[in-house]
N, C-alpha and C positions, 0 to 999 in steps of 0.2 A: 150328389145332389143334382137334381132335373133344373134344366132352364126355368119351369115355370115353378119354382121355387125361389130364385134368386134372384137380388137387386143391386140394379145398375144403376150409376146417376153418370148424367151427362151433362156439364158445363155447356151455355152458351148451344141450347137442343132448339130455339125456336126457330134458325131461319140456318141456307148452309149447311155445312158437312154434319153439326151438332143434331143439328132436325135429321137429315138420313139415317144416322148410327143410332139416335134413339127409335126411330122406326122398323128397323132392321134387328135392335135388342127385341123389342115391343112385340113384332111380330114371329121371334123368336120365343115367346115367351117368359121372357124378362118382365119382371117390375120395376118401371124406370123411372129417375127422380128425375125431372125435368127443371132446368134451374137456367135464371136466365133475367136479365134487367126486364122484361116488357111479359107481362101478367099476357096478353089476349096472344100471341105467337104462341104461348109454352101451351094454351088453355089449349088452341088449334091443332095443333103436335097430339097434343092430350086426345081431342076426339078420334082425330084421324085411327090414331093406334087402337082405340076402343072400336073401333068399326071393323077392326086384325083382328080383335079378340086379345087386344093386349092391355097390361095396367100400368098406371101411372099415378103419380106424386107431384103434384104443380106447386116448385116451391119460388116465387119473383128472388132473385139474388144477382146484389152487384158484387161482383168476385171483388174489386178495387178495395173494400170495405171488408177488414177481417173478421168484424162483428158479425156483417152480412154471411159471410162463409161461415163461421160458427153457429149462427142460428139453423144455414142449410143442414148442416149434418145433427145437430142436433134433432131436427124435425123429424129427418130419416128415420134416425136410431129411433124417437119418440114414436114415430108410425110405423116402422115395417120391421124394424128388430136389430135389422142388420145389413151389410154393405157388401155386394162381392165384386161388384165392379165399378171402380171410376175411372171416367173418362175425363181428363182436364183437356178439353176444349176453344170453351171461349178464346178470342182474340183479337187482337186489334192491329194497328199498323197507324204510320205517320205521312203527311205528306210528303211527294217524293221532291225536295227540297237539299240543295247541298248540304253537303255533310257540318261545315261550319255555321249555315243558319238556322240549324235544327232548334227550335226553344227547347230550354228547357224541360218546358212546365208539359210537353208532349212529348219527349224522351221520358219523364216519369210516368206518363199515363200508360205507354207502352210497357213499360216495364213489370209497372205494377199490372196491367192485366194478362201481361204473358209468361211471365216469370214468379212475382210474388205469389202470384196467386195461386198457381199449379203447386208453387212448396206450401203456402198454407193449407190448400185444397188435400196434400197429399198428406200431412201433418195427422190433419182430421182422419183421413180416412185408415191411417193406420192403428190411431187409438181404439177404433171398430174393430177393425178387422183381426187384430191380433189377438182379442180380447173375448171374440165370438164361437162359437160353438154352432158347426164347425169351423176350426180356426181357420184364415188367411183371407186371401181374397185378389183382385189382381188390379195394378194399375196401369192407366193407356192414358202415355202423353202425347198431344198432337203437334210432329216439331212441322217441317216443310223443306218442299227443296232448299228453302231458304237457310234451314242447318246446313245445309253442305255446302253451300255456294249464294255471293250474294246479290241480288239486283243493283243494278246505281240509284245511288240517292237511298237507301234502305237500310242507313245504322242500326237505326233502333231494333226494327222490326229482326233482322238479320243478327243483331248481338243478342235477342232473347231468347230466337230458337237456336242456336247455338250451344247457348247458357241451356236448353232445356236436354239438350244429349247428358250434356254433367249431370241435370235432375233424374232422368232417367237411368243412368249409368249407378249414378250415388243407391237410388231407390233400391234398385234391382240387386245391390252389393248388401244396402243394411237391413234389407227385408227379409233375407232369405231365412234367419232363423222364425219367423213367425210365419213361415207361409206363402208369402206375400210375393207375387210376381211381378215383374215392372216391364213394361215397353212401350216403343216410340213408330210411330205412324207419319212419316212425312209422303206429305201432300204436296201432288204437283198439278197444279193446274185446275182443282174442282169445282161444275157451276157453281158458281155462288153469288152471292151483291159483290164482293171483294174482289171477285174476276173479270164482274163486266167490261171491265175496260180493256181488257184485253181483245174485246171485240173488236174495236180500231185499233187496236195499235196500241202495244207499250214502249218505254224506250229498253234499247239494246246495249249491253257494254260498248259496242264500237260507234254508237251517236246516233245511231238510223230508229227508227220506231216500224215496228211489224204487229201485226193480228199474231198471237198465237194460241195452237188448239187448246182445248178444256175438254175434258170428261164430265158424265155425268158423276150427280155426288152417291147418287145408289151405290157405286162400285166401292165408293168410300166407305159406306155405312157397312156396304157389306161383308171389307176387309177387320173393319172394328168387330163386328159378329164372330169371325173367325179367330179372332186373338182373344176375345172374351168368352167362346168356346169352350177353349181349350182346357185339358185339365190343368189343375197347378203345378204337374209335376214336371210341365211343357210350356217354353215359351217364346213366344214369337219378339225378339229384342229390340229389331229393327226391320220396319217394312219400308219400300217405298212404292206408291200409287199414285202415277203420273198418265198426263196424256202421253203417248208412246211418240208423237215427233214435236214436241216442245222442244225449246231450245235448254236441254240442260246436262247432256251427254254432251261434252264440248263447248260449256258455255263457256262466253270472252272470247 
């Protein structure tokens, strides 16, 4: 099956790494489901790739909301038939506050968009894809340096990508009889809003605060391209795309 055959959807594609890799599907020839809380980013995303020569699906979806994820893939399947690639995306993080005064009520938000969501998100997308003609399809989770290694002050954020190696591990193990490829894409460093602050300075394991580099997110998009590529009977399980002198070879 040709690229401009097949459909990808991208969690959290309006702004950030999600907006690259759906453009880089898009302009690959992908038809891509664009999903994401804020309608005018996903519509913008939408022209851009239409200006590639590429198609898209603008569906507003808060991943938080299982409902919301359930009407997403439903709409899919109602519009284009079928699924061959998701990308679970979106995400979020908490301020960087000691570990003891984390509220609660923002350790669940975290949670639930970085974690719950990708297993409902992934849920969905196997009932598809297992069930399609042609069978399988493949799924790309987006963990972060922060799976291997954690910032200070970053429970939350750092226990859900973590948690999302198991999802990807678990995927990739119970998938195999229907097809279904699973892999993990950690990000280090990518432009994004969630980076800017690295422009001045973040703080450091040993107390200090430093600037550190960032990539563009194109490189991003453009490694997602490559693992949604591939055929099914290849897969890329673990990549990592970092700026090359961040501090994370040697972090602490």
């Amino acid at each position: 099956m040709s690229a401009a055959t097949k459909v990808a959807m991208v969690t959290g594609s309006g702004t950030g790494v999600g907006r690259a890799a759906a453009l880089a599907l898009m302009g690959a020839g992908f038809t891509v489901v664009l999903a994401g809380r804020r309608k005018e980013p996903l519509e913008q995303v939408a022209a851009e790739g239409k200006a590639k020569g590429g198609g898209s699906l603008v569906v507003p979806t808060d991943v938080r909301d299982p409902a919301s994820i359930k009407a997403l893939f439903a709409r899919t399947k109602e519009a284009l038939g079928r699924l061959d690639v998701l990308f679970n995306n979106a995400g979020t993080g908490a301020p960087p506050v000691p570990f003891e005064d984390l509220p609660f009520e923002k350790w669940k938000e975290v949670v639930d968009t970085n974690l719950t969501a990708p297993f409902l998100c992934t849920q969905e997308a196997i009932k598809i894809m297992k069930a399609q003609t042609p069978r399988g399809g493949r799924i790309i989770n987006n963990g972060s340096i922060s799976a291997h290694a954690p910032r200070p002050f970053s429970v939350a954020y750092t226990s859900t990508k973590h948690a999302i190696t198991g999802l990807t591990k678990s995927t990739a193990l119970d998938c195999r009889p229907y097809d279904i490829a699973c892999g993990q894409i950690d990000i280090g460093n990518a432009i994004t809003p969630m980076t800017d602050r690295m422009v001045s300075g973040v703080l450091q394991p040993n107390g200090t605060s430093m600037p550190e580099p960032r990539i563009d997110a194109d490189h991003v998009g453009n490694a997602v391209l490559y693992m949604a590529s591939l055929p099914l009977d290849a897969n890329v399980l673990f990549m990592t795309v970092m700026a090359t002198k961040m501090p994370f070879v040697g972090r602490g």
